[in-house]
C-alpha positions as a Markdown table, in Angstrom:
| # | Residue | x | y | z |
|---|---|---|---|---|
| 1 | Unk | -42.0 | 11.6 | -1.9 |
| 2 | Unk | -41.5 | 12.8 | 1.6 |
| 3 | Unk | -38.4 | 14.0 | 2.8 |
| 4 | Unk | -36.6 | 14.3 | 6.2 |
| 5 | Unk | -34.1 | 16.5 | 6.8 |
| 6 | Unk | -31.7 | 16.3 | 10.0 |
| 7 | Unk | -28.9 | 19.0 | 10.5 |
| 8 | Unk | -25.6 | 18.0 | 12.2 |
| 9 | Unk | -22.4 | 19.6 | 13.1 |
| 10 | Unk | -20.0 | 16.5 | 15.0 |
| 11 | Unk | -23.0 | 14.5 | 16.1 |
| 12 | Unk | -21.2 | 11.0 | 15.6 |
| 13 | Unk | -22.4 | 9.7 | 18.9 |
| 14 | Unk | -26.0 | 10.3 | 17.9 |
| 15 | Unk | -26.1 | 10.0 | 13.9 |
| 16 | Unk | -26.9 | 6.5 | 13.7 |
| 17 | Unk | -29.9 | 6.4 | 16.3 |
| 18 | Unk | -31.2 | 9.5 | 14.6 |
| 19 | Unk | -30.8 | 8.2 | 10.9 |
| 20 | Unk | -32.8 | 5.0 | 11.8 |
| 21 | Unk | -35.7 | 7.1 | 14.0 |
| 22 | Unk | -35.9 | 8.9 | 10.7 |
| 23 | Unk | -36.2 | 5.9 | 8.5 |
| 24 | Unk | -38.5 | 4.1 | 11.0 |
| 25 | Unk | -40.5 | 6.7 | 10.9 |
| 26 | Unk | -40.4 | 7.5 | 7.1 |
| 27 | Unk | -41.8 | 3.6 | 6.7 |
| 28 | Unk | -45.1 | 4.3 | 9.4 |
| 29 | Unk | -47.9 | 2.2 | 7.9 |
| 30 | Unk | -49.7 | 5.7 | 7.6 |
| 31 | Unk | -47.8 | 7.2 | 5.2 |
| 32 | Unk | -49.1 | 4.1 | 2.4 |
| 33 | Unk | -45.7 | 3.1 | 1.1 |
| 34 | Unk | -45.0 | 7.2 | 0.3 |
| 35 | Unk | -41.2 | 7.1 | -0.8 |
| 36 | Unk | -38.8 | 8.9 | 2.0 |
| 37 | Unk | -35.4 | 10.1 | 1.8 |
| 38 | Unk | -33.6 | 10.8 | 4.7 |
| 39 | Unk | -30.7 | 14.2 | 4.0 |
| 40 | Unk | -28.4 | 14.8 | 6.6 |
| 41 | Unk | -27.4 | 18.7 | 6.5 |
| 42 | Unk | -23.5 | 18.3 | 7.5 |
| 43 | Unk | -22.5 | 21.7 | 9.0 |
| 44 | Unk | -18.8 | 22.1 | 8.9 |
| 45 | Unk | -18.1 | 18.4 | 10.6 |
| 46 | Unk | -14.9 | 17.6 | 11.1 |
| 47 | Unk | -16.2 | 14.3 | 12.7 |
| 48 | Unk | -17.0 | 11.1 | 11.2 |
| 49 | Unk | -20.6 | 12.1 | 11.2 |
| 50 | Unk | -21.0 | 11.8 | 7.4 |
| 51 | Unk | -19.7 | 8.5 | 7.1 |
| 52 | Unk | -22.2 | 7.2 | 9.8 |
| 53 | Unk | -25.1 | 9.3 | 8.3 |
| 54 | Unk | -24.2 | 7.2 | 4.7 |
| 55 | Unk | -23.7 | 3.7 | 6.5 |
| 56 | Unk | -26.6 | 4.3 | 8.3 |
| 57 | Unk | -28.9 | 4.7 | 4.9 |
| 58 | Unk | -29.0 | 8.7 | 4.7 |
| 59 | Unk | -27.9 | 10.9 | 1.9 |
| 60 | Unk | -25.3 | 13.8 | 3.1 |
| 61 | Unk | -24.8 | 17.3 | 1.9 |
| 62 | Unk | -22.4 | 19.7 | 3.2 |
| 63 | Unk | -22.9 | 23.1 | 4.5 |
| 64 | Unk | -21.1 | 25.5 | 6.3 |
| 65 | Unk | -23.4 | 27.5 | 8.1 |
């Protein structure tokens, strides 16, 4: 399994586009069908960055770094 992580403090304006890069990329014919899982790293958002992460296809986790 390969996994991507992105970390994000209020990035709603960017989440999506950087969710589906990440998923794009997690699907290149190179990797032979290799499972990915995209984790979003939410650092003390107060945004609606976490909801966009999820809609978008990510899994969140919350941090406060």
């Amino acid at each position: 399994m390969l996994g991507i992580a992105i970390p994000a403090h209020n990035e709603e304006e960017h989440i999506a586009a950087a969710v589906a890069a990440a998923i794009s990329a997690g699907r290149h014919a190179s990797l032979g069908g290799e499972p990915c899982e995209v984790v979003v790293a939410l650092d003390a958002c107060t945004d609606a960055t976490g909801v966009l992460a999820r809609a978008a296809g990510a899994r969140t986790v919350e941090v406060d770094a």
